[in-house]
N, C-alpha and C positions, 0 to 999 in steps of 0.2 A: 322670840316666839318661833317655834318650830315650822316647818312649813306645813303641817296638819290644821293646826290654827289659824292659818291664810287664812286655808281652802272653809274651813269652819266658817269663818266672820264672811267669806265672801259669799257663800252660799247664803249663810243668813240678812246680808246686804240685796241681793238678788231677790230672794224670796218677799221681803219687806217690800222691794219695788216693784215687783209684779200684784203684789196684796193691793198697794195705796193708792200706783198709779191711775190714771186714765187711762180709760181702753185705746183711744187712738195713738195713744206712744209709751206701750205697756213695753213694748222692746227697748225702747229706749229709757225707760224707766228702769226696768230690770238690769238692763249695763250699768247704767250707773251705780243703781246699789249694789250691786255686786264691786265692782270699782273703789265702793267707798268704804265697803267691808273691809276689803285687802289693804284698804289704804292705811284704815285704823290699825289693822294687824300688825301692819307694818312700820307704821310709828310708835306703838309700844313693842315691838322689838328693837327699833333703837335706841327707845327710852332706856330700857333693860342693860343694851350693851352700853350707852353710857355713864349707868349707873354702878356696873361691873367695874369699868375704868378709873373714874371716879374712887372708887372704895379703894382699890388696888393701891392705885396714887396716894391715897391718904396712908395706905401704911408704908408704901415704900418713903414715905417722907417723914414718918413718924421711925422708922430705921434707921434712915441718916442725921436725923438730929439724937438720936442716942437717947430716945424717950422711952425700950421698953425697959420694963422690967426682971424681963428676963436676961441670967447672964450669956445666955447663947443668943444668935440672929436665927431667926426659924430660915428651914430651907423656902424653895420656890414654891414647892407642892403646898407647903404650909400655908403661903402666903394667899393660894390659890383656893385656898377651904372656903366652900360659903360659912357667911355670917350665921348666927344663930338667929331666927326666924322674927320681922321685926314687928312692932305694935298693928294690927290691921286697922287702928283708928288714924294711920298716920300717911303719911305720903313719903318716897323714898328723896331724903333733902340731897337737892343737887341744885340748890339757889344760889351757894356763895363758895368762893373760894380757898377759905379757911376750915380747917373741920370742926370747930366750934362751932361757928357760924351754919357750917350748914345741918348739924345736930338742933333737930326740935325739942321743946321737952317733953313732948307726949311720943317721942320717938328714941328714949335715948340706947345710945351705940354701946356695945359692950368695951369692956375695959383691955387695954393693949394685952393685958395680961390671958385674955383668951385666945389671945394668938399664938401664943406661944406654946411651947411644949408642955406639957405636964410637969415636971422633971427639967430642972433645970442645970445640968452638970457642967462642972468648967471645961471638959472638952466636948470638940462638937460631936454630935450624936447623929449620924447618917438618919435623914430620913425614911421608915421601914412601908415596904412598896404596900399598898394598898390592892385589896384581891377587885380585878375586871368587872362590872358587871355591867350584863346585856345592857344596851339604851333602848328603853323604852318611851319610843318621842309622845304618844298619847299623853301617858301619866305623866311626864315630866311638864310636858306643855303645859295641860290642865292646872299642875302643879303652881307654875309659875306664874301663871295668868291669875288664877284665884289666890294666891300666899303671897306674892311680890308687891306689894305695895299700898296703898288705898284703894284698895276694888270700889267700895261704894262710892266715892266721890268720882272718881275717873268712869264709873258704867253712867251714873246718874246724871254727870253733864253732859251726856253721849244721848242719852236718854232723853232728858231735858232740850235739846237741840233737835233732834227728829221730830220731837212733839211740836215743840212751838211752829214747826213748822207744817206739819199736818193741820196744828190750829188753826194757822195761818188761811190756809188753805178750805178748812169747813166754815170759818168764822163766814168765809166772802159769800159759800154758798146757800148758808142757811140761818142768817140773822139778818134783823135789818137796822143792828148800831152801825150809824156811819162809822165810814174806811179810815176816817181820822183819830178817830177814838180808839179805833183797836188799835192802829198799827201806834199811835203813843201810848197806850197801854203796855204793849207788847217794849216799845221801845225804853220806859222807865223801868220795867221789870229787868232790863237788859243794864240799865245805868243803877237800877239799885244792885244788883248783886257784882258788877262791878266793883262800886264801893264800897261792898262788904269784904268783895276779896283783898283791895287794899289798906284796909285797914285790917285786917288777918294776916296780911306779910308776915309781921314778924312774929306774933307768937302763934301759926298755924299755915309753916311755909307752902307745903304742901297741899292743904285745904283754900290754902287764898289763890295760890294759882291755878289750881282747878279752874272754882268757880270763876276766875277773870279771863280764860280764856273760853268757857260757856257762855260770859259776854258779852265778849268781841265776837262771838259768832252770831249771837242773837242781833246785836248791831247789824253787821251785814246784811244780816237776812231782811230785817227790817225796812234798812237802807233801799236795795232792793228790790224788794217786793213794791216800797209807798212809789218808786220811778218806774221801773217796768211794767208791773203788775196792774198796777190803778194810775199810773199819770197821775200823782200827787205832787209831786217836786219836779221841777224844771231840768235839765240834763248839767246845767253845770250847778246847781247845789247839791244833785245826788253825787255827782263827781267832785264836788268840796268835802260833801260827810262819806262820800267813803275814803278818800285821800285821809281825811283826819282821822277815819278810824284805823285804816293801815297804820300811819305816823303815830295815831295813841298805843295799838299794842305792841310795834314798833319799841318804843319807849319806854312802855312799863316792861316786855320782856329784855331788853336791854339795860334797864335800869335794874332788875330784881335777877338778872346776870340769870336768865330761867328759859333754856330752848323750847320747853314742854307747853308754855305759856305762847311764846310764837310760836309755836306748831299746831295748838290747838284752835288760836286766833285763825290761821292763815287755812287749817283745814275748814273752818266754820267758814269764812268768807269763799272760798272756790266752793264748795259744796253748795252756798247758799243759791244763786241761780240755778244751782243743777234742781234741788227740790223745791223751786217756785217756780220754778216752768211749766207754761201750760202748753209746749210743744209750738207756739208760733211767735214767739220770739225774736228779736232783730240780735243778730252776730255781729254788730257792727259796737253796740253797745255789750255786748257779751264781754269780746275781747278789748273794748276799755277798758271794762272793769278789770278785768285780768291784768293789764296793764300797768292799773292802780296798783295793785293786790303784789305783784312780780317786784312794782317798784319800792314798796314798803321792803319787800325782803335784801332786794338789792341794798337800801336802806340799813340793816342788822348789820348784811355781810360787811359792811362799811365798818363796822366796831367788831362786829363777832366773828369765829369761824364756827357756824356750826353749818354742820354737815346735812342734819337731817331734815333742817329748814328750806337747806337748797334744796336736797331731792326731791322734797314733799311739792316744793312749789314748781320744780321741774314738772315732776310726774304727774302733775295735777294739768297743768297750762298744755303741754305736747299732749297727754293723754284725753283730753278731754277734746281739745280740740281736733284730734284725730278720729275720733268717732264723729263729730260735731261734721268735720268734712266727708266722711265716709257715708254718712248720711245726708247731707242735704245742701252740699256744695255742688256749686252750678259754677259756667266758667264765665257767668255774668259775673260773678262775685267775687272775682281775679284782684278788681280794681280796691275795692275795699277791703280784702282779706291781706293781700300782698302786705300793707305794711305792718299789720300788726305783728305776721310772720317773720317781721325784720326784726322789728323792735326786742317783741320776745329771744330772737337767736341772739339778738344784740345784751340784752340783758343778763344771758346766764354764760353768756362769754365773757361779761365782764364779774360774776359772781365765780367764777372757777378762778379769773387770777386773784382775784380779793380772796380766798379762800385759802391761796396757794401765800398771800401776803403775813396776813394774821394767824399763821401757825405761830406754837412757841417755838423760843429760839434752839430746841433742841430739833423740832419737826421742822426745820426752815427750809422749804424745796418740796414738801409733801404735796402732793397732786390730787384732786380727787378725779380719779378716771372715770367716773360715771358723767360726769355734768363738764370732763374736758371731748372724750370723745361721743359721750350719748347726744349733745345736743348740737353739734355739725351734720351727725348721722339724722336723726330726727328730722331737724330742719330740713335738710337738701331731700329727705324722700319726701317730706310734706312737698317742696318746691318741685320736685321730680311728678310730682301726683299733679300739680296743678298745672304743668307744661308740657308734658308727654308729648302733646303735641305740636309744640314749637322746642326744638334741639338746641338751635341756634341761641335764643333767650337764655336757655339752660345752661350752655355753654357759658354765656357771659356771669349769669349766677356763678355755678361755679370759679370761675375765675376771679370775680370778686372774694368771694370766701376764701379765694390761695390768699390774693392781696393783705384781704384783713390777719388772718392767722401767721403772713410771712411777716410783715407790717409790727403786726406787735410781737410777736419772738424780735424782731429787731431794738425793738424798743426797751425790751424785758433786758436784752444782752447788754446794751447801753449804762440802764441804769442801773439794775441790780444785779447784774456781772454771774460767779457761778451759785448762788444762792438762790435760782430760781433756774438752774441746767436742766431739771429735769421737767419743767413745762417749759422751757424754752426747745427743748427736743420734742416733746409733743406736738407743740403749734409748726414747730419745721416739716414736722412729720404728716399734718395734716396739709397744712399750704402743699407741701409735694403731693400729695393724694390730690387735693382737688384741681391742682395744674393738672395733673396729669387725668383726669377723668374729662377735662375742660376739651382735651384736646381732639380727643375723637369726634366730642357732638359739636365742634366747629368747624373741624378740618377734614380732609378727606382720609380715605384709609392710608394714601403713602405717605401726603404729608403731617399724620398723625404718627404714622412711624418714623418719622426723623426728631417730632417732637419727643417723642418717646426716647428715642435714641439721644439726643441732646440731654435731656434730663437725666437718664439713667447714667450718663457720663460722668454727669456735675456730679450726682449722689454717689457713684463711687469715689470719685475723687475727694469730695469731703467726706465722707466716712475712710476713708484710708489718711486724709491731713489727722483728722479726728479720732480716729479710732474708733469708728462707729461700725459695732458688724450688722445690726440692722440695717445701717444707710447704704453700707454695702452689697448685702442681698437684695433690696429694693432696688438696688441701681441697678444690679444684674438682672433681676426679673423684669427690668422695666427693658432692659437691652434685648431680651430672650422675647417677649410680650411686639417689640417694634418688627425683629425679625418675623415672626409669626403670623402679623400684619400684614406684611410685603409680600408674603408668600402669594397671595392670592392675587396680585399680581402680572405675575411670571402664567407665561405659557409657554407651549412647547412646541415647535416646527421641529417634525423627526426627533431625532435627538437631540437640536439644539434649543434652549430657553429662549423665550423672548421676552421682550417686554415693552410699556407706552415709550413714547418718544421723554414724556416730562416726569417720568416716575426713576433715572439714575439718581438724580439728586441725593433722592431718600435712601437710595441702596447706599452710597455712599458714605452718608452720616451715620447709619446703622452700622457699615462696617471701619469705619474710621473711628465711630465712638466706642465700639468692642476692641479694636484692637489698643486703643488708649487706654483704655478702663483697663486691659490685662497690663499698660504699661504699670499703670497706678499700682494694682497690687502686687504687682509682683518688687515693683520699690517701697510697698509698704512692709511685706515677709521681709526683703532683705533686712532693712533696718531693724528691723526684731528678730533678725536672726533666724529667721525660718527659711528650711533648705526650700521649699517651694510652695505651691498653691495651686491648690486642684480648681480653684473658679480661676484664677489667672490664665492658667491653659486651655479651659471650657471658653472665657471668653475670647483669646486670640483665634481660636478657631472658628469661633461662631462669628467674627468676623470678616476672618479670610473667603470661609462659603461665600459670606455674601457678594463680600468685594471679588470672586469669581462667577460665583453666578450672573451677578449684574453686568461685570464685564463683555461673558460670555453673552451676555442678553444683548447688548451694546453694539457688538460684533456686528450682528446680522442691518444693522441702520447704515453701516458705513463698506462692507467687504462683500463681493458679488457671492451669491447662494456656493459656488463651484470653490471658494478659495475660502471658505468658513475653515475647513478642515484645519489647515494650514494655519491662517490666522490666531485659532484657538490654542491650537498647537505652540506657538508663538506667545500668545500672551500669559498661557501658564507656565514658561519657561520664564519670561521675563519675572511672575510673581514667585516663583520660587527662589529665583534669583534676589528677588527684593525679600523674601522669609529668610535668608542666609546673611544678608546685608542688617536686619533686624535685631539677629541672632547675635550681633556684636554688642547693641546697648541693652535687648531685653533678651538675654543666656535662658530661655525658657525653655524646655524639651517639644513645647508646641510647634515653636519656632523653626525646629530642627525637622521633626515627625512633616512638618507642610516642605519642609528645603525638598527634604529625601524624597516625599511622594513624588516629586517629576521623574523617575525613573519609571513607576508603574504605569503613570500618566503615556509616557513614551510609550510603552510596551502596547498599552491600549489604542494608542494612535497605529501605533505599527500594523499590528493588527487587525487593525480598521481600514488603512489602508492597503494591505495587502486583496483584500478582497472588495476592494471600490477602484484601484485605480492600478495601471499597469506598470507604474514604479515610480518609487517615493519620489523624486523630485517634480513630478506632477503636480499643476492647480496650489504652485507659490511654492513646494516643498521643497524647492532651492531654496530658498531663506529659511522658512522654517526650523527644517531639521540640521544645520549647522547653528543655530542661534542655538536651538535646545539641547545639544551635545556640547557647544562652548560654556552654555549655564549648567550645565549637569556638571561640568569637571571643573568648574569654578568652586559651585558646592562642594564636591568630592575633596576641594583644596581647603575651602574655610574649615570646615565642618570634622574633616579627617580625626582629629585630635579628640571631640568631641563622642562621639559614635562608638570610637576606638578600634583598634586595628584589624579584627575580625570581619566586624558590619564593613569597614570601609573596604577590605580586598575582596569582599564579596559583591559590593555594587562595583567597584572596579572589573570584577572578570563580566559581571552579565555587562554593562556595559560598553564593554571591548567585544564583547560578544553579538550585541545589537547594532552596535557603528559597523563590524567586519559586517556584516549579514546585511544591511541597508543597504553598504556602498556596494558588495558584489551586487545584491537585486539591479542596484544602478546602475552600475560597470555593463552587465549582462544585456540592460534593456540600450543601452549607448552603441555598443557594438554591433547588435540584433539591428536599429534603427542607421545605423555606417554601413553596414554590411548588408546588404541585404543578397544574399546569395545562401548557404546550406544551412542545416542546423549545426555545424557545428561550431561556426560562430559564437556565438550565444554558450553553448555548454562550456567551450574552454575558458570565456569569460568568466565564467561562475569561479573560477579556480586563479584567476590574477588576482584577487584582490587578497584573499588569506592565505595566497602565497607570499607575497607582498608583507603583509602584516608580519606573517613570521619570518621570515628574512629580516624585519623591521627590530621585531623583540631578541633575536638573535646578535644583532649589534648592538640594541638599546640596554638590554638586562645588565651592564657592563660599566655602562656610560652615561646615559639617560637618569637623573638625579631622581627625578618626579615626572610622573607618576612609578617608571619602571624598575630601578634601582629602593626604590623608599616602598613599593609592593612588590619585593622579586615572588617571593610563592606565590600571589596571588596570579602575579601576568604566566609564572611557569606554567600554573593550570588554565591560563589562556592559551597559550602554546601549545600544552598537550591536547587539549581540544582539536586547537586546529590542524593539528598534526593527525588526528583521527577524521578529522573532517576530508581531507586532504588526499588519504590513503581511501576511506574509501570512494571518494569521486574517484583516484586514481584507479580502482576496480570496476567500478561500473564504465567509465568510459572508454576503458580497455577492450572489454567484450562487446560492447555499444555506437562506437562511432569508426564510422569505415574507412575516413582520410580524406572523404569529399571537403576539400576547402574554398569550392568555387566561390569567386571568382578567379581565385589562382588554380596554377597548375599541381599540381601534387609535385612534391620533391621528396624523397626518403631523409628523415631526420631533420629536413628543414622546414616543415610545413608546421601550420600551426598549434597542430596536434602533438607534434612530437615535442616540437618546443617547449611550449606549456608542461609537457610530463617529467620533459628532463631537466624544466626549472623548477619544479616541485619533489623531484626526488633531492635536485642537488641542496633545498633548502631545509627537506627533511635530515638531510646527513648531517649540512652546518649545525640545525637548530640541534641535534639530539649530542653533536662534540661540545656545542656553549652549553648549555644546559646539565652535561655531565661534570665537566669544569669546575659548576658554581657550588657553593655549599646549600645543595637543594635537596630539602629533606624527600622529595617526590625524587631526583634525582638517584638518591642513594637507597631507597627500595625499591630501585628496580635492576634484575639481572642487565648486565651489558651486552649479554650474546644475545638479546631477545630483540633491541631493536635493530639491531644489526644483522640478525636474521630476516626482520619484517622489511628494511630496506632491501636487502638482498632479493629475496625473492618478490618485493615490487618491481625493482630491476629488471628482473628475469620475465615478470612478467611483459613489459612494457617492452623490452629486447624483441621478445614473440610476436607481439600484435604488431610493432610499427612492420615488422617483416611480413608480417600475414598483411596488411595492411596494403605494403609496397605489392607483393603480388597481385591482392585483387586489384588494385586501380592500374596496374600497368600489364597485367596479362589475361587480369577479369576474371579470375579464381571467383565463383559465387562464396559470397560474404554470410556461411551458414556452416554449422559442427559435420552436417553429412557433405555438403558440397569442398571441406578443406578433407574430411578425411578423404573421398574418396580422388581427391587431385592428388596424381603420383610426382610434378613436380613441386607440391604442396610437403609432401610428405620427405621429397629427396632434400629441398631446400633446410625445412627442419633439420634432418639429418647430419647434413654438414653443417648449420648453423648452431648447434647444440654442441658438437663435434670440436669446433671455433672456437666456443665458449669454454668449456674443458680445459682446450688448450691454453687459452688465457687465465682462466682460473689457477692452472697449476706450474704452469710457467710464475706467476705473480708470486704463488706462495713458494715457489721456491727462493725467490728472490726474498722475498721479505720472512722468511720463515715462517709461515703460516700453517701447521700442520692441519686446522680445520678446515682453511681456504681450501687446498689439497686434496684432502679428502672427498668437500663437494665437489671439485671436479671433477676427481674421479668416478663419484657416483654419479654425475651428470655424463662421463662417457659409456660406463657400464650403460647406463641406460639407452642411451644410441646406440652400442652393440647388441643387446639386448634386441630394442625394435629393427635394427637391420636383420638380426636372424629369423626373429616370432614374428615379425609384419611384413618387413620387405623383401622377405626371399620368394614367397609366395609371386609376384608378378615381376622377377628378375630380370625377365628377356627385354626389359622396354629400357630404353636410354637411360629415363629418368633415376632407375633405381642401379643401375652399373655405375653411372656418377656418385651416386650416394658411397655405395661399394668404395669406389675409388677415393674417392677424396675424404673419408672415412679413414681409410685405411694410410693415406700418407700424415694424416692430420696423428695417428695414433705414434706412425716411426718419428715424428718429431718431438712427439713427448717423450718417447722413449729415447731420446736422442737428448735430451734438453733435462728430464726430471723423471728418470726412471722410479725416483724412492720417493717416499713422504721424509721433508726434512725433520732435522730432532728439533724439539723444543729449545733444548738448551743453547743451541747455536742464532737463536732470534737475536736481534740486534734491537 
């Protein structure tokens, strides 16, 4: 029956109970018949689809014994044609097993030979497609409800059942034959047709079931009404005659193999108290009777599987009783209501495995999911409704219900092995639902999140033994759900998390059971051959957060507020070192991706501490930042291979980059704090330490197996770095620093200034000869004259200032562009110290055949003849510039004495 037809019967169910009822529980009248409408509805749509089945079945079995007629097998479509339209004096036979048997004769079946084609050819003949047309659910429904079956017998004992019980109901208020007489009146009309219907079995299958289960309803009602109603029978003889009338149509519909027959029995008996209530009623006897009524079906399910006995008597017992609380449950009523809500759960948990038993052996494992998951869910909100306000109780409910549903999945697995796997996954699947709901309304939130955490473990791990991907996404939402948990937790001091003193625990199991559960999957892919698994990654990392976050929470219980820094710093070194150590038995890219972040992690700290503290080995940063550079290049060493050679010379240069930049900051604040006398302390520091280094890389790129020989390009671009670095400190502190080295005395060339510059050029020269050397693809695109040029004139420069230098501090030349130009011993000194130079210059190249060398000499004397004529002849008369003059002039007869020409090239050696 279509869903217009529900809505049809329920409307007219409602209407009828608003018309008959009493005005004080007209609402509660009207639920009902409307309730009972949809009910009907809905069991002659399973009549229908049984009946569908049934036919289907009959011919697919009249196919394989080779009964038709025809010499082709019709296709599917064929098979699928409704019947030609059956007797309306007859009932549709679905009483016996055989198709004889269930063929009436006032109903007989057309012959096989209507099944078949027209046309019967020896090859087979495709069946020709059939033209769409619209569905129209009205007509069809109407259709089917009026043409399908015995309409008159099935309205009339529908009929016959509302009345008798309307009867019921006017007899009490407006006659005055005693109560005994009607209600055994009523009760022999109920045993005569009865046995009318049994004795109509067999020649009017259809019509005797009808009327027999009009009678088992009238029973009921009877039943019923003579104890409830009027106090005529004592409570355990009403609960004898109705026990016996459940077991009677129990029986006959079990014997006459007829679900329509129990269906109409067991709708007549629940209906019966709903339309003999006078609204004040004891619920205590209600749901006995139900009880009865439940246990009769339990009863069937024991020989039959029928489906829609179960629902009926489900839908009937939770639905009614759910209005029944919704209206007039008090929480006095706890004590008596409680157990029938057991009894009931208890009952159609054991009709869902009966159901799942007595399939044939072709359905062996079929489940009905209405009556396996609807009446857990039912249940525990009915039980949720009645304890709201006690958690803790609810708790233990639940937990009981994991017990019973694990309890017997264990039992199911014992004895009936994989012929019952798929409600054995069911009930696994509920027991884990109801642990896991248990464990909030008992526990607190953290340590509901380790429960959570615990669980979601187990369930990946048996779904990954098992192959289960539902067991496995639950275990991960249950990992994802515990974390989520915890969160609330965690607070913040500045930027670092906190958290209670007794709440690690739970962090811990949350991230111990995520990082497990990625072990699990990721050994479940391998074994099946899968390159990886995007949740195996998802959960190693929703792990690690935690197990750092908590850490980092941990921190602040045991390390003073000043050495947190440091601390943190520390212990995410230490966890990335254990992500690289991981990365051996679980090869994950998660693994990797958590190793590699301690580099950023560093950079962040770095830079953290550059603007909190006045240099890094501060507040523990002697421990700290060598543990986190010893684990950075441990990773750099597992991992290299991995990453591959690119990523790996790339964290190698920033790297080498941050350890040189850390230790100068240190070097600079070490010396600053030793020395405490000028700035220039401190500035020449800045310049030991990547002098150093490349002096370092200079011998190493050669020698040095790992890191420097195994990454040469990458350290070369560490070099050239620092050789830029290097050059321009060597410019700014040129023009910059005046030669004050208090607390020593100034020396020309040996003070600390000069030092430093002419151990910086000398390692500029070394590093750019090794580095030329090697087969260095940077090496070989670049001109040769260019850094040789760039060394030269740093030379030149550094020549100049430590001279400019020597002056001011020993004759006090002011240390400024107008106070050197206008000092005439300033300018004379230049003069012959340029002059010097030249000569050196080209005196060398003569020796070594340097025609370029040569050349700049000479333009370096040009240019001192030059300013001796345009500058210095101007204020000749004074000493200082006739010196110039002079020793100018002897310094040129010695060139010309020594290297009058520019040598030839070809004579170079």
């Amino acid at each position: 029956m279509d869903p217009v037809m529900r809505i049809v019967l329920a409307i007219v169910g409602g209407f009828a109970g608003a018309t008959l009822g009493s005005a004080g529980s007209r609402f509660f009248d009207t639920l009902i018949g409307a309730f009972a409408g949809f009910a009907i509805a809905d069991l002659s749509h399973i009549r229908a689809c049984l009946r569908t089945l049934d036919e289907d079945l009959d011919r697919l079995k009249a196919l394989a014994r080779g009964t038709q007629s025809a010499a082709v097998q019709p296709s599917f479509e064929d098979l699928r044609q409704p019947e030609p339209a059956w007797s309306p004096a007859s009932d549709p036979p679905i009483a016996s097993d055989s198709p004889a048997a269930r063929r009436a004769p006032d109903s007989p079946r057309p012959p096989a030979a209507a099944y078949a084609p027209a046309s019967a050819p020896t090859a087979h003949r495709p069946a020709q497609p059939r033209a769409q047309q619209p569905p129209n659910f009205i007509i069809d429904g109407i259709r089917r409800f009026f043409g399908g079956g015995n309409l008159l017998v099935r309205s009339g004992v529908i009929v016959l059942f509302f009345g008798i019980a309307f009867l019921l109901r006017y007899v009490a208020q407006h006659t005055r034959v005693p109560i005994e007489y009607r209600l055994s009146g009523v009760a022999l009309g109920g045993v005569a047709l009865l046995v009318l219907g049994w004795r109509l079995r067999t020649s009017r299958p259809g019509f005797a079931l009808s009327i027999q289960g009009g009678a088992v309803g009238i029973l009921y009602l009877t039943v019923f009404a003579a104890f409830h109603l009027y106090a005529l029978i004592p409570p355990v003889a009403a609960f004898a005659l109705l026990t016996s009338i459940a077991a009677l149509s129990a029986l006959l519909a079990v014997k006459q193999n007829s679900q329509a027959l129990a269906l109409l029995g067991v709708t007549g008996g629940f209906l019966a108290p709903v339309l003999a209530s006078t609204g004040h009623g004891d619920h205590v006897f209600l749901f006995g009777y139900y009880a009865v009524l439940n246990f009769g079906i339990l009863l069937v399910a024991w020989y039959k599987s029928w489906r829609g006995l179960n629902l009926a008597g489900f839908a009937f017992t939770f639905g009614i009783g759910t209005v029944w609380g919704a209206l007039t449950y008090r929480a006095a009523d706890f004590a008596t209501t409680e157990p029938f809500l057991i009894l009931f759960f208890l009952f159609y948990v054991g009709i869902a495995v009966l159901f799942t038993w007595r399939q044939p052996p072709r359905l062996r494992g079929y489940v009905d999911g209405t009556l396996v998951f609807g009446t857990p869910l039912a249940a525990f909100g009915l039980q949720a409704s009645m304890l709201h306000d006690r958690p803790f109780a609810l708790a233990y409910s639940a937990l009981a219900m994991s017990a019973l549903y694990l309890g017997i999945a264990t039992l199911l697995k014992r004895r009936r092995g994989d012929t019952q796997r798929l409600l054995i996954e069911a009930f696994l699947a509920l027991g884990v639902v109801f642990l896991t709901v248990a464990a909030p309304l008992a526990l607190g939130s953290r340590w509901n999140a380790g429960a959570w955490a615990l669980e979601g473990g187990a369930l990946v791990w048996i779904g990954c033994r098992q192959d289960r991907l539902l067991s496995r996404l639950f275990g991960a939402l249950l990992l994802a759900a515990a974390g989520f948990l915890l969160a609330d937790q965690f607070g913040f001091v500045g930027a670092f998390p906190t958290l209670p003193w007794n709440a690690y625990g739970a962090v811990l199991l949350v991230s111990g059971a995520s990082i497990g559960s990625a072990g699990s999957l990721f050994a479940f892919a391998q074994a099946r051959r899968h390159s990886t698994t995007i949740l195996a990654n998802l959960l190693f990392c929703w792990g690690v957060l935690w197990w750092s976050l908590g850490g980092l929470a941990e921190l602040s219980h045991f390390v003073p507020a000043e050495d947190l820094v440091a601390a943190a710093l520390t212990f995410l070194s230490v966890t990335a070192y254990g992500a690289s150590l991981l990365h051996r038995r679980l090869p994950l890219p998660a693994a990797v991706a958590v190793a590699l972040a301690l580099f950023p992690i560093m950079l962040m700290f770095a830079l953290g501490v550059a603007s909190t503290q006045s240099h890094p080995f501060e507040h523990g940063g002697w421990i700290a930042w060598p543990v986190a550079f010893v684990c950075l290049y441990v990773v750099l060493y597992r991992l290299e291979d991995t990453v591959g050679s690119r990523a790996a010379g790339a964290l190698h240069v920033v790297s080498a980059w941050l350890l040189i930049a850390l230790s100068s900051w240190e070097t600079q604040w070490m010396v600053n704090f030793l020395v405490r006398g000028s700035s220039s302390w401190p500035t020449v520091a800045w310049a030991i330490i990547p002098a150093a280094a490349l002096a370092a890389l200079a011998l190493g790129l050669r020698r040095t197996a790992w890191p420097l020989a195994r990454h040469r390009e990458p350290y070369v671009i560490v070099a050239v770095g620092l050789a830029f670095a290097l050059a321009i400190w060597s410019l700014v502190t040129e023009f910059s620093m005046t030669g004050d080295v208090a607390p020593l005395p100034y020396l020309p060339l040996l003070n600390p200034v000069d030092v430093v510059q002419l151990f910086v050029l000398l390692v500029l020269w070394r590093c750019w000869r090794v580095i030329r050397a090697l087969p260095s693809a940077i090496a070989a695109g670049v001109d040769p004259r260019v850094p040789a040029f760039a060394l030269a004139a740093l030379g030149f420069l550094w020549a100049n200032a430590s001279a400019l230098r020597t002056l001011h501090q020993w004759i006090h030349v002011p240390w400024s562009l107008s106070g050197m130009l206008e000092s005439t011993i300033t300018q004379t000194t230049l003069s012959i110290f340029w002059a010097s130079l030249a000569l050196a210059a080209m005196l060398f190249a003569t020796r070594k055949f340097h025609r370029a060398v040569w050349f700049a000499g000479a333009a370096l004397l040009a240019t001192v003849i030059a300013k001796l004529f345009f500058v210095d002849l101007s204020s000749v008369g004074s000493i200082e510039r006739i010196v110039s003059f002079v020793g100018v002039g002897v310094l040129m007869l010695v060139i010309g004495y020594y290297s009058p020409l520019p040598p030839r090239s070809s004579q170079r050696s």
